[in-house]
ZAMARGU-4260 file (C-alpha; in steps of 0.2 Angstrom, whole numbers, plus 5000, padded with zeros to 4 digits):
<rodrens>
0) 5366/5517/5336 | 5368/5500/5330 | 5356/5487/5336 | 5363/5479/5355 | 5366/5462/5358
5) 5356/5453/5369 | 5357/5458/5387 | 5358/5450/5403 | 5341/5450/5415 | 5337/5448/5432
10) 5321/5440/5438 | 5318/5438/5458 | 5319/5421/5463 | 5306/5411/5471 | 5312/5414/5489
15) 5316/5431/5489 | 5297/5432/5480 | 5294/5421/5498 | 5302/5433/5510 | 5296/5447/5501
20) 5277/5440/5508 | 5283/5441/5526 | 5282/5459/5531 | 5263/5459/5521 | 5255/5450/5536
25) 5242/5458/5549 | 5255/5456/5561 | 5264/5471/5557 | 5263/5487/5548 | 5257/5487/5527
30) 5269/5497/5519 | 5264/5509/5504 | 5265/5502/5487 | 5276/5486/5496 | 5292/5494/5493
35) 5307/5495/5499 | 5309/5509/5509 | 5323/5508/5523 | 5324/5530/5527 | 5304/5528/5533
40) 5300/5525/5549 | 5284/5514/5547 | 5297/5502/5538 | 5309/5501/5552 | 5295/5497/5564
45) 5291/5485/5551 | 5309/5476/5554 | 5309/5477/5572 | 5291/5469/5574 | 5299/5455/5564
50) 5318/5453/5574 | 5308/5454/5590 | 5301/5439/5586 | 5316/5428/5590 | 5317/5436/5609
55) 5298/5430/5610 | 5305/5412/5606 | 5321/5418/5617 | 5310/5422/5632 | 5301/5403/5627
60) 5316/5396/5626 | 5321/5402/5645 | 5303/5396/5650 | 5305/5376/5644 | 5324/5376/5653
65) 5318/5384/5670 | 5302/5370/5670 | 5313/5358/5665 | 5325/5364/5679 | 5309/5366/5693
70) 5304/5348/5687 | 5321/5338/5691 | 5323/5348/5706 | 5308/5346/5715 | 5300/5331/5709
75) 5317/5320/5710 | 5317/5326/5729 | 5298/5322/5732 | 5302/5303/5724 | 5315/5299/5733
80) 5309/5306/5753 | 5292/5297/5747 | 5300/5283/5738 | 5300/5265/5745 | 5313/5252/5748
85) 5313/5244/5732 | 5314/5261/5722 | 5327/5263/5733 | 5336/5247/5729 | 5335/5249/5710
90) 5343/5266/5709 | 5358/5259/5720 | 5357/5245/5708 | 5359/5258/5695 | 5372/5268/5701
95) 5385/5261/5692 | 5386/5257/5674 | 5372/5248/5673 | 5353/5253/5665 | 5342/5239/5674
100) 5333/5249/5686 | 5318/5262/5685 | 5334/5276/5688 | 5344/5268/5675 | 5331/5269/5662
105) 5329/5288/5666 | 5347/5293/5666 | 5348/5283/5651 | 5335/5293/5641 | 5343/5308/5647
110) 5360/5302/5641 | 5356/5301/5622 | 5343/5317/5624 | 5360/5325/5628 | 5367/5317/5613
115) 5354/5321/5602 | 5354/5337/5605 | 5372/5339/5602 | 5370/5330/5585 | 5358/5342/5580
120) 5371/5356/5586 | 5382/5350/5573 | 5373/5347/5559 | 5367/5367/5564 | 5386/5372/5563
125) 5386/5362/5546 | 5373/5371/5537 | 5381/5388/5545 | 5398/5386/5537 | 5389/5381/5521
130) 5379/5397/5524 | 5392/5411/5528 | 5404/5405/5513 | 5386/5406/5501 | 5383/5424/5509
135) 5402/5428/5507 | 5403/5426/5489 | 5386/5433/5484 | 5395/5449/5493 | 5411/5447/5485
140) 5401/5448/5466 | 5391/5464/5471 | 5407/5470/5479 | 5416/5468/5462 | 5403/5470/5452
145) 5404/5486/5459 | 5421/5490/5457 | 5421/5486/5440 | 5406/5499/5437 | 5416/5511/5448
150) 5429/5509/5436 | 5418/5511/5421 | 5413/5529/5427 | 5432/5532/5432 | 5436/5529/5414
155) 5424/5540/5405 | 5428/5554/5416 | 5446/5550/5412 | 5442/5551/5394 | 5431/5566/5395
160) 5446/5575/5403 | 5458/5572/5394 | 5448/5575/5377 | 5444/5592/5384 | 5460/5594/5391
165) 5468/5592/5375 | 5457/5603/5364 | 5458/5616/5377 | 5477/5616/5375 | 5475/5617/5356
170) 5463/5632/5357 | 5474/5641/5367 | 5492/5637/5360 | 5496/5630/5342 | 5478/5638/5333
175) 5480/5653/5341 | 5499/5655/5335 | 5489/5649/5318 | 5478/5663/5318 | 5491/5677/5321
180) 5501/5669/5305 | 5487/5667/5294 | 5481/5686/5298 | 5486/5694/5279 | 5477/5677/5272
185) 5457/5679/5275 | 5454/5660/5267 | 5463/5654/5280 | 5460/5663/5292 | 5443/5659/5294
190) 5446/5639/5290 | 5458/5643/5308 | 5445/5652/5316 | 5430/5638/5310 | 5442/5625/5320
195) 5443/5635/5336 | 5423/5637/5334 | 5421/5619/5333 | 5433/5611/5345 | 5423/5626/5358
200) 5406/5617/5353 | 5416/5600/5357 | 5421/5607/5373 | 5404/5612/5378 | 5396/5595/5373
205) 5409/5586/5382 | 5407/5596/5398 | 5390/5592/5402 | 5391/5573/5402 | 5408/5572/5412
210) 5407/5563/5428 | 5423/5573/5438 | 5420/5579/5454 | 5430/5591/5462 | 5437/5590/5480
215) 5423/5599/5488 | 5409/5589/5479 | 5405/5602/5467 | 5404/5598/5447 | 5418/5600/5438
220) 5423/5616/5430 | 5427/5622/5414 | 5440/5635/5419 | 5448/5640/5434 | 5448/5657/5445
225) 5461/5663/5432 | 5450/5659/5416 | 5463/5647/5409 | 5456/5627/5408 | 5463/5617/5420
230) 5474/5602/5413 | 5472/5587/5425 | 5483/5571/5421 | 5475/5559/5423 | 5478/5540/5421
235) 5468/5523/5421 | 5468/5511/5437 | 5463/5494/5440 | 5446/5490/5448 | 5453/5491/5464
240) 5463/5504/5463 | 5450/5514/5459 | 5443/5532/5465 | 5434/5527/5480 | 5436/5542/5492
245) 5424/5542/5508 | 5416/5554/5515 | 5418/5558/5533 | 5409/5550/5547 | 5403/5534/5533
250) 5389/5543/5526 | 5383/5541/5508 | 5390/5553/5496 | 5379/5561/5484 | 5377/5556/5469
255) 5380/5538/5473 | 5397/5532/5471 | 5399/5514/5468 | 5416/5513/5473 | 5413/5521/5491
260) 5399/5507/5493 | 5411/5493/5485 | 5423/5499/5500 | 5410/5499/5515 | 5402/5480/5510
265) 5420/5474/5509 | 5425/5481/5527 | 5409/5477/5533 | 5408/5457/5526 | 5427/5456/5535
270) 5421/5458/5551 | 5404/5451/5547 | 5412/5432/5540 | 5425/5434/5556 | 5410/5436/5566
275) 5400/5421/5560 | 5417/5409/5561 | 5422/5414/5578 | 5402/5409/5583 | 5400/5393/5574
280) 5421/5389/5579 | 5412/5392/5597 | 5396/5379/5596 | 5405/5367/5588 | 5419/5368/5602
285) 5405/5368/5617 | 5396/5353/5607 | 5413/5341/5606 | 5417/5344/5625 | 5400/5341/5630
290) 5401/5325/5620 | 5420/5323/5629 | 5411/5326/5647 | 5397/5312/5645 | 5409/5299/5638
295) 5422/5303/5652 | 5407/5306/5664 | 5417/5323/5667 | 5405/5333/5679 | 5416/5351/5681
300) 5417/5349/5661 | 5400/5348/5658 | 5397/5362/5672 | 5408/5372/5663 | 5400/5369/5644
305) 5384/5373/5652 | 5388/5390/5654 | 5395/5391/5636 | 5379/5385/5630 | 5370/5396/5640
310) 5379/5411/5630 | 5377/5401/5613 | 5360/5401/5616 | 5357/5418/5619 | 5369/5421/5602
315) 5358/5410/5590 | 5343/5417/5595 | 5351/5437/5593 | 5357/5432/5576 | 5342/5424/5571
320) 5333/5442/5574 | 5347/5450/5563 | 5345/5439/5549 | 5326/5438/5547 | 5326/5458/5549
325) 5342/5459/5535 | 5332/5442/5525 | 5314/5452/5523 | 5324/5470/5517 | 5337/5461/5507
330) 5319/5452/5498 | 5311/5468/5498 | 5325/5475/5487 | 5328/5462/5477 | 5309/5460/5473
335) 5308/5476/5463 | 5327/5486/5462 | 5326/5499/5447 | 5308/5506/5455 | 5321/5509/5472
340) 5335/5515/5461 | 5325/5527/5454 | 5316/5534/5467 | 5333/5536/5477 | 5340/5554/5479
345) 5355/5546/5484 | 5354/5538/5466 | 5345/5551/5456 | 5355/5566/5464 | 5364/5576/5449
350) 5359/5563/5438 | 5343/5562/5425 | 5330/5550/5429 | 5331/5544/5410 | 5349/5543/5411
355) 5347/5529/5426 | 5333/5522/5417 | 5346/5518/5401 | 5357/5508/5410 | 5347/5500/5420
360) 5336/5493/5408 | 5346/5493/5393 | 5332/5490/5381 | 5333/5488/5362 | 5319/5498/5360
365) 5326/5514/5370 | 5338/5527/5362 | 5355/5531/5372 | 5352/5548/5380 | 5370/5553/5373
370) 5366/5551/5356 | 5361/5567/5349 | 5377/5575/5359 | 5389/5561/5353 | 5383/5564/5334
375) 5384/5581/5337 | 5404/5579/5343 | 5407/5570/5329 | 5401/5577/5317 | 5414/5593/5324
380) 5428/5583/5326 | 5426/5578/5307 | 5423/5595/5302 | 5439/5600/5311 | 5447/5589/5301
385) 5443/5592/5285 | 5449/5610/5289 | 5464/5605/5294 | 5466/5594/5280 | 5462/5610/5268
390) 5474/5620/5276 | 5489/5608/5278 | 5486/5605/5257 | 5486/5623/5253 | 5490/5636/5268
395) 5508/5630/5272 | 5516/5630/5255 | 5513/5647/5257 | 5516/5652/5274 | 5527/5637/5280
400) 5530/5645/5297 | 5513/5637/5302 | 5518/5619/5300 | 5522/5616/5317 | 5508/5624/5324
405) 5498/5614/5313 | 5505/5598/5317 | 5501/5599/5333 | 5483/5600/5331 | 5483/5588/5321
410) 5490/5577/5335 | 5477/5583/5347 | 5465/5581/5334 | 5469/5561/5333 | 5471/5557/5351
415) 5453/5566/5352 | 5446/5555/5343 | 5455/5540/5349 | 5447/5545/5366 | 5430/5550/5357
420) 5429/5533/5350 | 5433/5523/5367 | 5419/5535/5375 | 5405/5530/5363 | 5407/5512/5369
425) 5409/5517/5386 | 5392/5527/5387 | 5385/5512/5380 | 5373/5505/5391 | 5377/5486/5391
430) 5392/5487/5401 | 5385/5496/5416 | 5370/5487/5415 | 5378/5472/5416 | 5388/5475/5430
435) 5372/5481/5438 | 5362/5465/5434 | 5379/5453/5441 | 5378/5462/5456 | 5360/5462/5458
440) 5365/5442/5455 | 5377/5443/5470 | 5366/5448/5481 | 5349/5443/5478 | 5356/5424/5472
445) 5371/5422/5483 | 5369/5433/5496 | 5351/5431/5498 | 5352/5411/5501 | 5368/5412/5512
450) 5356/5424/5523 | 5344/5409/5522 | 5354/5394/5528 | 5363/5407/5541 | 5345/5408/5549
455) 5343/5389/5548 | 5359/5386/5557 | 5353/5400/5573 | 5336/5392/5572 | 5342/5374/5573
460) 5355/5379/5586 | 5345/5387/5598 | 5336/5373/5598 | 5348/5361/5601 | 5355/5372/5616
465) 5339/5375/5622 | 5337/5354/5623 | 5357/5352/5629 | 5353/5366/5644 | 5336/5354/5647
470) 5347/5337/5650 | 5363/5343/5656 | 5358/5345/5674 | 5351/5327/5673 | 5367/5319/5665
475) 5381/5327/5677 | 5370/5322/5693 | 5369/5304/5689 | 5385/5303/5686 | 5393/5290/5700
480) 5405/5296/5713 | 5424/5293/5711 | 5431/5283/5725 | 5445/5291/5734 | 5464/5284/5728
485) 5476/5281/5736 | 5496/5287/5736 | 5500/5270/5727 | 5484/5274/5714 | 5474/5260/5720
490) 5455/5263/5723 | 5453/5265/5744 | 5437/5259/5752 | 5439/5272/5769 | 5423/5280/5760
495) 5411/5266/5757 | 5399/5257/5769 | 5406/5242/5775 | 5393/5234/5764 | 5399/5239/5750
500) 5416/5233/5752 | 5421/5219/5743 | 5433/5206/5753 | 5447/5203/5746 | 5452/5186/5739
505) 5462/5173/5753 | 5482/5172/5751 | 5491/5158/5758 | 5511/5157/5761 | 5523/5142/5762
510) 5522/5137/5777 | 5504/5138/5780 | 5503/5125/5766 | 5518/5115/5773 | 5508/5115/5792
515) 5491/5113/5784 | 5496/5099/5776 | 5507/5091/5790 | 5492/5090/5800 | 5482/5077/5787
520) 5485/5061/5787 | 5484/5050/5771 | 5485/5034/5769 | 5497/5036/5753 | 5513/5046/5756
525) 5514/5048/5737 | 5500/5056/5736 | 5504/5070/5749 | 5519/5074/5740 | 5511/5076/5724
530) 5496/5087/5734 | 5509/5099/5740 | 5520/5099/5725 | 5508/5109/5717
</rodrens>
């Protein structure tokens, strides 16, 4: 074959080389060869040792609210029964707006902890978004990636079939009518006979490279119960449109079928992005009306986003066990794919190890495994023409009847080799391997760093919950008390100690000024009238 251009390779990146190291520590299990082996058990232990480790930080996380809780409970109710009178005086002093007193400062620190916190939620929610949309399209490449491949294989089926198809029907129609003309003519004859031979041999070659699977899984047959050769019509589909029947219950078909996986990811990255929007859509609403409940000093408000974060925190901390158990199996994959892809029998079923090895690799230096067979078809099909060609110069000027017949192979015989031709650059190995290699890229690029900043927005999250569920309490109880109002919407005193009202400012009427002032005397009766003038 002539020599290939240069192919596209995939070399594992430095974090999935990184993540790769995490399952390698003494704190769980060595895996054999450090593969990736998800159907053993020891591996799956392997992934759960490592998700349990965000319900240790859960449980953690639980402990520092509860003290934080125990600690404002008990030991603001110890200060203030064994508090003196000036304690006592600088938190009424502080129970309005103002920060002066030793309260003041504390309700003030835990104000902006609040606030803090709740910045950090955002900026979690930030790097989420930016995460699930990274992770959406490294799917979305493997997924078409995939589909592109499925349709590849759909293709050279199609071809196959229709190629044996067609020199089926010539076999058992147009030469065989040939053959009963050109009985009295041996010469001919025998050219007849030569291109039924050959266009078997095609037949046979063709057969055991076609990729058709029957309905019950089986391979695809040559002839039916009746002995005659099945005719399908067939016809090429877009990538999406492409054979991609499941088997029931969702379980792997075997062989592989790309389409079949291209179909699950897609379903399952739908409800997976859903999933992540409706989550980050949910912090980023608890963080805003916690922020709305501080600055309206709204305590049923901040009551009520305190269960929210309550549920939020346990979230983060479950999705951040998900993502380092799917981070560390997506870096063991990626580390080393053609050694899994090989070992597979979900890959290798039905198909020859140096087969997958071909297009995976798609080396210069390696041979197609089609080769000998594809020379061996052509070389027929040129035979079969050159016969044809003999016979259509010689045979029907004397037995003209055979004309139609003979034109009618001849058309099979091109359309054959239209099809043989768009097969040999099929088979080639560059464009399944580089579908392979871009979806390999999708995942292990895209895919694999989406999965990182996914865990960075659960880790920064639950830590900012964890810090919000710390500071709510304190915030909501140092919130003043509303006076009552009254129908007219006027503040009422009936509430407050008679110390605490303020008296209001003196009024004076008409004719208290006109008796106030008839009671002075002045020695200037001008300036009385100016005085009351006023």
């Amino acid at each position: 074959m002539a020599a290939m251009a240069t192919v596209p390779s995939y070399t594992p990146s430095l974090w999935v080389r990184m993540c790769h190291a995490l399952p390698r520590l003494d704190l769980t299990m060595t895996m054999r060869d450090n593969l990736f082996i998800p159907d053993s058990w020891e591996y799956q232990q392997t992934l759960l040792v490592l998700s349990s480790l965000s319900a240790i930080a859960l449980v953690l996380s639980l402990l520092v609210i509860i003290s934080f809780l125990i600690h404002y409970c008990c030991c603001r109710r110890g200060d203030r029964s064994d508090g003196s009178e000036e304690e006592e005086e600088d938190e009424e002093g502080s129970t309005g707006h103002g920060y002066g007193g030793k309260k003041g400062r504390g309700i003030c620190c835990v104000t902006w902890m609040s606030v803090a916190a709740v910045t950090l939620c955002c900026v979690a929610i930030g790097v989420g978004f930016y995460g699930n949309s990274e992770a959406n399209d490294g799917i979305y490449q493997l997924t078409s990636s995939l589909l592109t491949a499925n349709y590849t294989l759909a293709s050279i089926d199609l071809l196959v079939s229709d190629t044996i198809s067609g020199l089926q029907l010539s076999i058992a129609g147009p030469l065989t009518t040939m053959e009963e003309l050109f009985t009295g003519s041996k010469p001919y004859l025998v050219s007849t006979r030569n291109c039924r031979r050959l266009s078997e041999n095609v037949v046979s070659l063709l057969t055991s490279l076609t990729m058709v699977r029957s309905s019950d899984g089986g391979a695809w047959n040559s002839s039916n119960s009746n002995g005659d050769p099945p005719i399908a019509a067939l016809t090429p589909v877009p990538p999406s449109m492409a054979p991609t029947v499941a088997p029931a219950g969702g379980v792997m078909p075997s062989p592989f079928s790309p389409g079949w996986a291209a179909n699950t990811l897609m379903v399952n990255e739908d409800y997976r992005w859903l999933s992540y929007v409706l989550l980050l859509l949910l912090d980023l609403l608890v963080c805003l009306f916690i922020l709305l409940g501080l600055a309206k000093q709204a305590r049923w408000l901040l009551i009520l986003m305190t269960v929210l974060a309550w549920l939020a925190l346990f979230l983060s901390w479950g999705s951040l066990g998900l993502e380092t158990a799917t981070v560390v199996a997506v870096s063991d994959f990626c580390t080393d794919p053609n050694t899994f892809v090989l070992n597979s029998t979900h890959f290798n079923s039905g198909t020859s190890l140096d087969v997958l090895d071909y297009y995976l690799t798609c080396s210069r230096r390696m041979n197609s495994p089609f080769q000998q067979l594809l020379t061996q078809s052509q070389r027929a099909l040129s035979s079969i023409h050159t016969h044809l060609s003999s016979l259509d110069r010689n045979a029907l000027p004397q037995v003209p009847k055979a004309e139609k017949s003979l034109r009618e192979v001849q058309q099979i015989l091109n359309a054959t080799e239209g099809n043989f031709h768009q097969l040999v650059a099929l088979l080639n190995c560059r464009g399944l391997n580089k579908d392979y290699i871009d979806s390999l890229k999708g995942l292990c690029y895209d895919g694999m760093e989406g999965l990182l900043y996914l865990s960075l927005y659960s880790f920064l999250s639950a830590l900012a919950f964890t810090a919000v569920l710390c500071s709510l309490p304190g915030a909501w109880r140092s919130f003043p008390r509303t006076p009552n109002v009254s129908s007219n919407g006027n503040p009422g005193y009936e509430s407050l100690p008679l110390t605490d009202r303020q008296s209001p400012p003196p009024s004076y009427s008409p004719s208290m000024l006109t008796g106030y002032g008839g009671s002075q005397t002045h020695p200037n009766s001008a300036h009385s009238r100016n005085l009351y003038s006023r």
